[in-house]
C-alpha positions in Angstrom: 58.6 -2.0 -30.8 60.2 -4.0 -33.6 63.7 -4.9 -33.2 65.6 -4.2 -35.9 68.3 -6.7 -37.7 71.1 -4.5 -36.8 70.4 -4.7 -32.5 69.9 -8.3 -32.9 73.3 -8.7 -34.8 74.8 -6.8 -31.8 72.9 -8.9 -29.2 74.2 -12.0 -31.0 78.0 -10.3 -31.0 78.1 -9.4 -27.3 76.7 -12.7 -26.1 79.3 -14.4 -28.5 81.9 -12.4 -27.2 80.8 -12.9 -23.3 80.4 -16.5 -24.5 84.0 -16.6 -25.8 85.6 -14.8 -22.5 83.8 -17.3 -20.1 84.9 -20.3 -22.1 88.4 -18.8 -21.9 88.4 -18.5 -18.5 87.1 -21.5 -17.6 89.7 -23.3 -19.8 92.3 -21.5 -17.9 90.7 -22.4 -14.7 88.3 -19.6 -13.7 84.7 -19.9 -13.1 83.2 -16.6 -13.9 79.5 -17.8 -12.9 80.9 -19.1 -9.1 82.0 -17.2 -6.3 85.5 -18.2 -5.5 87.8 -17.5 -2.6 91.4 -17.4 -3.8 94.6 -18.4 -1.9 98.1 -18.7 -2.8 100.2 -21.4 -1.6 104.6 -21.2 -2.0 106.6 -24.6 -3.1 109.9 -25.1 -3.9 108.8 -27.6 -6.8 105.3 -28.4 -8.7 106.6 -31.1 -11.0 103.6 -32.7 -12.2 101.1 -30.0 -11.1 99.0 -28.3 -13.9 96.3 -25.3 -14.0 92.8 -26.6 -13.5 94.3 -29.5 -11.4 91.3 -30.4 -8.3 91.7 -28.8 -5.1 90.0 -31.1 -2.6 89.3 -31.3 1.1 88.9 -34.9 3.1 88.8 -35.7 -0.7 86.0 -33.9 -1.9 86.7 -31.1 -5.4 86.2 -28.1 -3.6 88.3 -26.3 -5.9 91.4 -25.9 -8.6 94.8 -24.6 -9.0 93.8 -21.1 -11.5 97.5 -19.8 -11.6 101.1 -21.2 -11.0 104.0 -19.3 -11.7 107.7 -18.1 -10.5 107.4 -15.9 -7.9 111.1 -14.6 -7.2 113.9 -15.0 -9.0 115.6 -17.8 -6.3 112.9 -20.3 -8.1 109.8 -20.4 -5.0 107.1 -21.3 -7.3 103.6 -19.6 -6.2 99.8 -21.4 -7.0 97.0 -19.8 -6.8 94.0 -21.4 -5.7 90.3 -21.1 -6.4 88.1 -22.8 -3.5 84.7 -22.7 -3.3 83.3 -19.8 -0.6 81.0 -22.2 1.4 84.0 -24.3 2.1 85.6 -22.6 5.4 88.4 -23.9 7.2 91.3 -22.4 9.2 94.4 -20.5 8.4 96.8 -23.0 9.4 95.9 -25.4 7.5 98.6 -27.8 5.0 97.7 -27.3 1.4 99.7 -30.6 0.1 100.5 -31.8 -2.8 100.5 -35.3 -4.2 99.8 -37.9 -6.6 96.2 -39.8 -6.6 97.3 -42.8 -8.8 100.0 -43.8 -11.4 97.4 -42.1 -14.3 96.1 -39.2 -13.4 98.1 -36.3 -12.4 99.0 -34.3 -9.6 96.7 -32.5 -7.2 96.5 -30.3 -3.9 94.8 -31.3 -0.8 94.0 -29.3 1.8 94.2 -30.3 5.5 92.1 -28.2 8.3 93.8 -27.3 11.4 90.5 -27.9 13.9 92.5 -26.7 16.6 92.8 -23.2 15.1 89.7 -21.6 15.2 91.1 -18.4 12.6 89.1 -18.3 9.5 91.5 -18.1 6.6 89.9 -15.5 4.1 90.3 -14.7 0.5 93.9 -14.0 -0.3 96.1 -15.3 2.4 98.9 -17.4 1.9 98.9 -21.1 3.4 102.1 -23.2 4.3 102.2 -25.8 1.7 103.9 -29.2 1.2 104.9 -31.6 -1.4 103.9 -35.7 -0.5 106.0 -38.3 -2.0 103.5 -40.1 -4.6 103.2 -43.3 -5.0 105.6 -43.8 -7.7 108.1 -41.7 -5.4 107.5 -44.3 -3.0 107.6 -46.9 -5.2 111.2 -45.9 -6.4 112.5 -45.1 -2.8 111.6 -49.1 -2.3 113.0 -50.5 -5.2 116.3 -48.9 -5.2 117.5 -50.5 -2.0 116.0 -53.2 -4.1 117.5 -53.2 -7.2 120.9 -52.5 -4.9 120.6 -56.0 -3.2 119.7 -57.6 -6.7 122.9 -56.5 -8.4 125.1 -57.4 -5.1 123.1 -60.9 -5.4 124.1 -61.1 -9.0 127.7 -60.3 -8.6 127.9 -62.9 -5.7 126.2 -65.4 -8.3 128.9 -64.5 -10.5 131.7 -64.9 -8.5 130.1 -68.4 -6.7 129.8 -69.7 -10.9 133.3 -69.1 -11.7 134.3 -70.0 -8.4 132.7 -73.3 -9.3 133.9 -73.5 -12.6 137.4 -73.2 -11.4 137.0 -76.2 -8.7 135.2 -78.5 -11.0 138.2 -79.5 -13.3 138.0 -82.6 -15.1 139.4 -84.9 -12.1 136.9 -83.5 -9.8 133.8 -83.9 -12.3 135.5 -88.1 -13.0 135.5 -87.9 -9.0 131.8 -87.0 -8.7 131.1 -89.3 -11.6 132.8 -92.2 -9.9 130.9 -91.1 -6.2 127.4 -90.9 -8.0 128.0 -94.6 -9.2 128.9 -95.9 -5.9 126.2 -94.6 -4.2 124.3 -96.2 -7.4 125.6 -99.4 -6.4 125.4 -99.0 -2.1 121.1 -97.6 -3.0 121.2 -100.9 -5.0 122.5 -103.1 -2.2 120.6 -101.0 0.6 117.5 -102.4 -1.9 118.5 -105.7 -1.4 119.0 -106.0 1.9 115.8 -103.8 2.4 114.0 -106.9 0.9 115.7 -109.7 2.8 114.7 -107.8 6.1 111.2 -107.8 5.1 110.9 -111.3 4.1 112.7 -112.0 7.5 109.9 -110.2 9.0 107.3 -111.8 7.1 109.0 -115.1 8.3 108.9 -114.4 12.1 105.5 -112.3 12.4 103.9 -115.1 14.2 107.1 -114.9 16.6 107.1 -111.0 16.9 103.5 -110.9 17.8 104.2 -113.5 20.3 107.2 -111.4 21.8 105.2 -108.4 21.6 102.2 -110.3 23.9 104.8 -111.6 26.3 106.4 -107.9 26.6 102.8 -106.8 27.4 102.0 -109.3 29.9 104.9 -108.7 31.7 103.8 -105.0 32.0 100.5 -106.0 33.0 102.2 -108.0 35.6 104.7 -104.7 36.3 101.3 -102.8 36.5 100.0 -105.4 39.2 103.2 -105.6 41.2 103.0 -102.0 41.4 99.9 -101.1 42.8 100.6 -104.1 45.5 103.7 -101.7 46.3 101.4 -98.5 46.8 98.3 -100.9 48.2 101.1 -102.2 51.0 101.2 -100.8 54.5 105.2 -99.4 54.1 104.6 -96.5 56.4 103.9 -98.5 59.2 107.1 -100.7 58.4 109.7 -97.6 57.8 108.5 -96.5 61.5 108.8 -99.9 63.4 111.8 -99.4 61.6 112.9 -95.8 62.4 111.5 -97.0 66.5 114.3 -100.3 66.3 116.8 -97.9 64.6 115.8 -95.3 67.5 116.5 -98.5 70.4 119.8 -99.7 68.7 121.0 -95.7 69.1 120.1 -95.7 72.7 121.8 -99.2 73.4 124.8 -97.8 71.5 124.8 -94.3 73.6 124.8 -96.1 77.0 127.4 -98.5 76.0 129.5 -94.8 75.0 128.8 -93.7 78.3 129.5 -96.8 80.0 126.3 -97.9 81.5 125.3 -101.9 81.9 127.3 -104.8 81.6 128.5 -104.3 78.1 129.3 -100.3 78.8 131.2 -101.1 81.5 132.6 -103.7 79.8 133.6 -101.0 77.4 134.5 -98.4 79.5 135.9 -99.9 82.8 139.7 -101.3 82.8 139.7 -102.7 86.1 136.2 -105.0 85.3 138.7 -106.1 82.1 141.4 -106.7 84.2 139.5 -108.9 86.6 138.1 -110.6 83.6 141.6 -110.9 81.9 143.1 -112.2 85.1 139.9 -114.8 85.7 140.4 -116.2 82.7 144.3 -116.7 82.8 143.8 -118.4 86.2 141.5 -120.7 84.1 143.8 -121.3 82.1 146.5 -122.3 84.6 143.7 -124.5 86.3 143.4 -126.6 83.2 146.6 -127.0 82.4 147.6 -128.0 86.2 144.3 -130.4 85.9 145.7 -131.8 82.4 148.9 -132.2 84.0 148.1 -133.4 87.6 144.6 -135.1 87.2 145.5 -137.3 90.4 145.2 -134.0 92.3 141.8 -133.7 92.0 140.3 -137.3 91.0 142.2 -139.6 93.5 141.8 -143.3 92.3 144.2 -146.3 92.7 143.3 -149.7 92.7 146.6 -151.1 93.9 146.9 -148.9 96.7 149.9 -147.3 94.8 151.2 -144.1 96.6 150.3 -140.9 94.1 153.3 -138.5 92.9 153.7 -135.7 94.9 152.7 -132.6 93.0 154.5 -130.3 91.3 153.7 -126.8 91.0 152.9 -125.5 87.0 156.1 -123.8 85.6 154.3 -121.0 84.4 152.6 -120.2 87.2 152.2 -116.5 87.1 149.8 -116.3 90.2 152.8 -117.1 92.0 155.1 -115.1 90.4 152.9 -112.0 91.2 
């Protein structure tokens, strides 16, 4: 059969036409060729969202917005979303919204609930959300930012004129006059820098003789030292503590009046006797002092002694 002009100018109109609808559609975001599932999703702002924008899952393009417009007068915005049908997750799931990169624009990501195990199918509505890009987030930190800056600023402000006001010209001739002097005291501090060192050049023989004394005499420090801990003072501190230990006892009979130096301590009447012996001495020398012929009778001349005479203090005689 021979096809004629006229049915192959109609083939070539329909596919042109077909051709034409597809291309439309696919510019406006539908796919006539793939099987899509479509969802709607409700926001309360889409600012930077567009038709055709990627729809993606753990960040894979599993689909794209096809529709966004107003869906009641109080301004909830309502998108329309084409996904893939061998993609399946669950009702619950977050369709989000946010922002890739500073270039490219916004998008929708979609984040499975695992825990719910309902399908969602074609034509439900998911609960959506709006992220903060990262210019948001970028803005959020540099207003606190840019806050603190212009504080800063005005305190630098104020500090400047503050200083203006207190550097008058006496204060500047002051700080003129201070900066020489300590000129001149860095220049003397110079000086006397150098005479120390040539002082120390002068005596290094003397220094490192000082210095070989000081460590001799640690050395010896060092020796003394381990003769200290090489020495037997344990047994000396308790030959010590055992003398210490006899002088206490000594000392504890003569408190309770036992031997000759406790009852010494302790007993009048022994100190009485002792008291009284000894003045009885004491009248026997002075009688002997006075009356030696008494006791020692010698005369060559047969010369009669002097009778004697009593002491006038005698107190045995008065008791």
């Amino acid at each position: 059969m021979r096809i004629t002009r006229e049915i192959k100018t109609a083939i070539l109109v329909i596919a042109s036409i077909l051709l034409f609808i597809w291309g439309y559609s696919f510019l406006k975001g539908r796919d006539l060729l793939t099987d899509y599932k479509t969802f709607y999703v409700h926001y309360d702002n889409v600012e930077g969202l567009v038709n055709s924008a990627p729809v993606t899952i753990n960040g894979l393009t599993v689909g794209k917005v096809s529709g966004i417009k107003f869906l009641d007068t109080a301004g909830k915005i309502e998108v329309s979303l084409q996904i893939k049908s061998d993609f399946v997750f669950s009702k619950s799931s977050m369709a989000s919204i946010y922002e890739p990169g500073l270039i490219g624009g916004k998008q929708i990501m979609i984040t499975p609930n695992f825990k719910d195990k309902t399908v969602a199918v074609s034509g439900m509505t998911l609960n959506g959300e709006v992220k903060p890009g990262l210019t948001s987030l970028v803005a959020e930190r540099l207003t606190p930012l840019q806050e603190k800056v212009e504080k800063m600023v005005v305190s630098a402000d104020v500090l400047l004129k503050n200083v203006n006001t207190i550097l008058d010209s006496d204060t500047k001739a002051n700080l003129k006059s201070s900066i020489a002097n300590l000129d001149a005291t860095l220049a003397e501090f110079k000086v006397a820098s150098k005479s120390v060192n040539e002082i120390l050049a002068d005596n290094k023989g003397k220094l490192s003789s000082a210095l070989t004394n000081v460590d001799k005499a640690s050395a010896n420090f060092s020796k003394m030292a381990d003769s200290l801990s090489n020495a037997n003072i344990g047994k000396t501190v308790k030959k010590l503590e055992k003398t210490l230990a006899s002088v206490d006892k000594i000392m504890a009979d003569v408190q309770a009046g036992k031997g000759t130096l406790g009852k010494l301590a302790k007993d009048e009447t022994m100190y009485a006797n002792l008291s009284k012996s000894s003045k009885e001495l004491e009248l026997l020398l002075q009688d002997f002092r006075l009356n030696p012929t008494r006791y020692v009778n010698v005369s060559l001349f047969g010369k009669k002694n002097k009778p004697y005479k009593g002491p006038v203090n005698d107190t045995i005689k008065k008791k």
